[in-house]
C-alpha positions in Angstrom: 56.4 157.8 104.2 58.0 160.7 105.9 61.8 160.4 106.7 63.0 159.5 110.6 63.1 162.7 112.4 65.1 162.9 115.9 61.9 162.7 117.9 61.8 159.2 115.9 65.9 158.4 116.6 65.1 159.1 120.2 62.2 156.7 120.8 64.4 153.6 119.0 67.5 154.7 120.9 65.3 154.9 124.3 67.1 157.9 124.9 66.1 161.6 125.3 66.0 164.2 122.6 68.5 166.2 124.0 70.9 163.3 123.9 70.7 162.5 120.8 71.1 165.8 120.0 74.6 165.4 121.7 75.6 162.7 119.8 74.7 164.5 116.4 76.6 167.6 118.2 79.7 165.5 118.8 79.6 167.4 122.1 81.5 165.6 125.2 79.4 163.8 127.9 78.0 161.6 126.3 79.1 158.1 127.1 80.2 156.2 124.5 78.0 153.0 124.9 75.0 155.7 124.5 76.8 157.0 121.5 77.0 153.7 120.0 73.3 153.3 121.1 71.8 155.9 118.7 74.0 154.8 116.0 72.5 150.7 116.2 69.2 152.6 116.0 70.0 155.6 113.2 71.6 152.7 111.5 67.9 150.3 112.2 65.4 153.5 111.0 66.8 155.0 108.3 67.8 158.0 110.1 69.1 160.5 107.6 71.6 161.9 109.6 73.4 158.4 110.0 76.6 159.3 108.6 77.2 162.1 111.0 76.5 160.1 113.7 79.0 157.8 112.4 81.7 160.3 111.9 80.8 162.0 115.6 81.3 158.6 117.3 84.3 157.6 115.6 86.1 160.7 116.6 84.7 160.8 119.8 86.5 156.7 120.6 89.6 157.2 122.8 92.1 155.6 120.8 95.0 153.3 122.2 97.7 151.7 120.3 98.6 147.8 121.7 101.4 145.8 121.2 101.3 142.1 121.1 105.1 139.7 121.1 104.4 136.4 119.9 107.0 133.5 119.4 108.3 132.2 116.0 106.1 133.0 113.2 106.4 129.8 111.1 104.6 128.4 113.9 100.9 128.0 112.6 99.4 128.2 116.3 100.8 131.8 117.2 99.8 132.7 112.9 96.3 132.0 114.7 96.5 133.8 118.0 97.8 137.0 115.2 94.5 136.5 113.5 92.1 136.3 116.5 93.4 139.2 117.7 93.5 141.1 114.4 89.8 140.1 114.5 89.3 141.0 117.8 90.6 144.2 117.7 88.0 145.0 114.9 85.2 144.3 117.1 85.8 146.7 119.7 83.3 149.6 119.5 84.3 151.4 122.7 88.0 152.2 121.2 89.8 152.8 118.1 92.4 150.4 118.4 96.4 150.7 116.7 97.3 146.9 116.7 101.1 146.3 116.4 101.9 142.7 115.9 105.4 140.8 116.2 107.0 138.0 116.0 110.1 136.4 118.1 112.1 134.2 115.8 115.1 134.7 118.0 113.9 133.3 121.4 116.7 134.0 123.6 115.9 136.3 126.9 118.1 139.1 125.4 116.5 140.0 122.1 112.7 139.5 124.1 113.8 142.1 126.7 115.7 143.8 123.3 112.2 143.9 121.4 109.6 144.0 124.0 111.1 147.4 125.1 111.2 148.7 121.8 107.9 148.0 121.2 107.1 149.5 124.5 107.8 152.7 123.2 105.5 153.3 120.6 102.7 151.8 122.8 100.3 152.3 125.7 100.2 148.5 126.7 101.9 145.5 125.6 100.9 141.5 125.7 104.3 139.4 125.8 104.7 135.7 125.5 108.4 134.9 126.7 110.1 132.3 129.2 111.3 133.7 132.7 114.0 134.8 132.7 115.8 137.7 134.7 116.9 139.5 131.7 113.3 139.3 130.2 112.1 140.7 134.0 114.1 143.4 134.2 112.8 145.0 131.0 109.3 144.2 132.0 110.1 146.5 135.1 111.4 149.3 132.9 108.6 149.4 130.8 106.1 149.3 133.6 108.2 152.3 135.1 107.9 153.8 132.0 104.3 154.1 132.6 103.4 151.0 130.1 100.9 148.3 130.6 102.5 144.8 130.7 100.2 141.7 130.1 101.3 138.1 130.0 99.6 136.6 127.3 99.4 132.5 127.5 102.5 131.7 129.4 102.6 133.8 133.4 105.6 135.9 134.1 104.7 135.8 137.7 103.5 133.8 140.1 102.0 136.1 142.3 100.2 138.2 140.1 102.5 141.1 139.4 102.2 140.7 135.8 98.5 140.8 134.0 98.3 137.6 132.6 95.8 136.2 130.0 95.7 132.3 129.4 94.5 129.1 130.7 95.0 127.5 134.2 97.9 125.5 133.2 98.2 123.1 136.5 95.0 122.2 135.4 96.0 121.9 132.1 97.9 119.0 133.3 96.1 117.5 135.9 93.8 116.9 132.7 96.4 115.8 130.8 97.0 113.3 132.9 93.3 111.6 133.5 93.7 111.4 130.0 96.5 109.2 129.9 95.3 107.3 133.1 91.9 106.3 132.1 93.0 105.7 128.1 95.6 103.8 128.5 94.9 100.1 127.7 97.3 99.2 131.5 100.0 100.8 133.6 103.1 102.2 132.0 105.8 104.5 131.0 104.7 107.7 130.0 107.3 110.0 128.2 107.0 113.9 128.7 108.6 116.6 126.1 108.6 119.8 127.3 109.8 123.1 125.4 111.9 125.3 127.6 111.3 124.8 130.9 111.5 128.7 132.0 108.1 129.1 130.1 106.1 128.9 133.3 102.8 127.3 131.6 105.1 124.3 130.3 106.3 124.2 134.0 102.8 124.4 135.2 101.9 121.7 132.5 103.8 119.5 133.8 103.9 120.2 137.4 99.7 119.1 137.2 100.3 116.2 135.3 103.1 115.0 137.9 100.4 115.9 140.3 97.9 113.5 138.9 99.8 110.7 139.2 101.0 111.3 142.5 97.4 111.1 143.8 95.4 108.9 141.8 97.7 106.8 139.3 100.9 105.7 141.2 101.3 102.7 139.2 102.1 104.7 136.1 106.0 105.3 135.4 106.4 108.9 134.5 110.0 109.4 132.7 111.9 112.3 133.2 111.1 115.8 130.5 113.1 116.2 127.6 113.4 119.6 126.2 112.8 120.2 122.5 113.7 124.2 122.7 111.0 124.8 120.8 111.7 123.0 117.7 110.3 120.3 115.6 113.2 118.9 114.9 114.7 118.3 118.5 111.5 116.8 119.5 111.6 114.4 116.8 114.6 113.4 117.7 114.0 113.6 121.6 110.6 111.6 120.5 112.8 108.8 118.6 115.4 108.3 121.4 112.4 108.0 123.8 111.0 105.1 121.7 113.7 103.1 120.9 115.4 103.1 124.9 112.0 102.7 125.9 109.5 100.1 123.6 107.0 99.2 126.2 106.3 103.3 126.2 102.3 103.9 126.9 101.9 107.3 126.0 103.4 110.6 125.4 102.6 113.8 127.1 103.7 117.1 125.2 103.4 119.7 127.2 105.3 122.4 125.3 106.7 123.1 121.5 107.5 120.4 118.8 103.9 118.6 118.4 104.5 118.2 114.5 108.0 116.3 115.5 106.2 113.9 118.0 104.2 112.8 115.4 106.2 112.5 113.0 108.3 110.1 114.6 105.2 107.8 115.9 104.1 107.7 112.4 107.9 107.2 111.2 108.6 104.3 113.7 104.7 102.7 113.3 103.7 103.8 116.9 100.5 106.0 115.7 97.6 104.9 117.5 99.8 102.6 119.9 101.5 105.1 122.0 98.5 107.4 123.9 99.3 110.8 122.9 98.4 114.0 124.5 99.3 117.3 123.1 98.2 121.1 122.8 96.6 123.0 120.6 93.9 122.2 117.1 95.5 123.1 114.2 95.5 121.8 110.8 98.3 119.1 111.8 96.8 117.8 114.9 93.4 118.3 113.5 94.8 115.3 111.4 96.3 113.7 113.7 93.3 113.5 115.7 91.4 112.1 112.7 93.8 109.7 111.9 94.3 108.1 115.3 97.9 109.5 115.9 97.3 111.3 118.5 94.4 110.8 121.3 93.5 114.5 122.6 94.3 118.1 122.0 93.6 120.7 124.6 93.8 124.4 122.7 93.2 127.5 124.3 89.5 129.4 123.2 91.6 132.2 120.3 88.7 134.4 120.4 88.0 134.4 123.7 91.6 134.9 124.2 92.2 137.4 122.1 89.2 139.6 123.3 90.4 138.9 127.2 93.6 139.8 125.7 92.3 143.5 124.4 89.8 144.0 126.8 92.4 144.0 129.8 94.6 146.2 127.6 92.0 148.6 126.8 90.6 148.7 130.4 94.3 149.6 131.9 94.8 152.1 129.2 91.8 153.9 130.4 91.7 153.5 134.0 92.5 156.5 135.8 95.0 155.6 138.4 97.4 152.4 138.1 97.1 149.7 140.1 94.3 147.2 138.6 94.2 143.5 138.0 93.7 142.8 135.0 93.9 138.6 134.8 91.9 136.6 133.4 91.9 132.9 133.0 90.3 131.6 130.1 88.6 127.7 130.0 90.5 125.6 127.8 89.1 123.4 125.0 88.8 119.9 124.6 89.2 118.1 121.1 89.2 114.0 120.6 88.3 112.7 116.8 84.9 112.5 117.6 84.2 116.2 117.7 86.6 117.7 115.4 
């Protein structure tokens, strides 16, 4: 059989001769979905020119280089928001795409503002996840002046939309949450809440939907006021033990921040596990367990590689548009995990 010839590339590409000619060309006006078009189909036939197709689309990609902050890195959920994106990043065909990764073990508002503008300066758009606070604001609006894409990425900055954001409808997040603890548990109760840091406005919004809940359709339930773990294990251990021994008739337990794998540490420690209704974020490999074990009730996780793709997309899409001034949001559906679908 005779080889592909370009007559042959331009039937399977459904695209004229003179195009793919273009694309073999490298020359400019050519988009790059039709560029990527004749490569799927050079790639499909046996064309023999495929690896200078190849070569002429990967120069022609506009390249970008995108900066994600992340919190602590010990902490195995944002180790799997690095991956997705990694992965994500990847599997973009339209861009070549410089992924710069970090981590925040130092959480306070001045070494975010610290790091998030240096890593502003060796990028074209950034993804932060940070508390409010007016330290951490005021370096956002440098490195917006300084021409720089900001995105939120799973906790908001703003409220009103000044800052891309890329997560999960939090408020409903909570109002979730708290049907959940409503219809499971066995009658009316106390229901402890541990929250983070309160300045991370989806812990705030976590909590302000569960509150909500009650308000309107569970008043009978006794809802205790947060406790703030900071973001560590440890703290909510102990923030989880104190709640348990001033408070033994405790129904369930609503975390709606940091410090999962100290909540269930100290329900298994103190022989609550499976007693105390338990709602908390995320499946990972110790609330996967959890789950399986009966310690705690229901995880709700944010969708990693929808997020991270969300995530990129926006950045990519503000990094190529040609004036400023786009929104860029976009709120993901959140996941749902019991024991019986894990």
């Amino acid at each position: 059989m005779s080889r592909p010839t370009i007559k042959d590339l331009s039937l399977a590409s459904g695209v004229s001769v003179a195009t793919v000619n273009r694309v073999l060309a490298g020359q400019p006006g050519v988009r790059q979905q039709t560029r990527a078009l004749v490569q799927e189909a050079a790639e499909r036939i046996g064309f023999y020119g495929l690896g200078a197709i190849q070569a002429r689309v990967a120069a022609s990609r506009p390249k970008f280089r995108l900066g994600v902050l992340l919190l602590q890195p010990h902490r195995p959920f944002y180790q799997n928001v690095a991956a997705a994106l990694r992965e994500a990043a990847g599997g973009i065909a339209e861009a070549e795409i410089d992924l710069r990764i970090e981590f925040l073990e130092d959480l306070s508002p001045q070494n975010t503002a610290e790091r998030a503008l240096e890593l502003a300066k060796t990028c074209q758009a950034i993804s932060i996840t940070s508390a409010v606070h007016p330290i951490v604001m005021q370096a956002v609006g440098q490195i917006e002046a300084q021409g720089v894409h900001v995105f939120a990425l799973i906790s908001q900055l703003s409220a009103t939309g000044q800052v891309h954001y890329i997560g999960v409808d939090n408020w409903k997040v909570g109002r979730t949450a708290g049907w959940t603890m409503a219809q499971v548990c066995k009658a009316p109760g106390k229901l402890g809440i541990l929250m983070g840091n309160p300045r991370y406005r989806n812990q705030e919004m976590n909590e302000t939907g569960f509150r909500s809940y009650f308000r309107e359709f569970a008043r009978d339930f006794t809802l205790l006021e947060p406790m703030s773990t900071f973001e560590s294990a440890a703290v909510a251990q102990e923030m989880t033990e104190r709640m348990l021994a001033d408070h033994p008739d405790l129904a369930g337990l609503y975390v709606a921040g940091g410090g999962i794998s100290g909540a269930l540490a100290a329900l298994r420690a103190a022989g609550q596990a499976g007693r105390v209704v338990l709602v908390g974020y995320e499946l990972m490999e110790i609330t996967r367990a959890a789950l399986l074990d009966g310690t705690m009730t229901l995880a709700i996780a944010h969708p990693l590689e929808r997020l991270a793709q969300q995530a990129l997309a926006g950045m990519v899409a503000a990094c190529k548009a040609a004036r400023p001034g786009g929104n860029w949001t976009s709120v993901v559906p959140f996941e749902i995990y019991t024991r019986e679908n894990i």
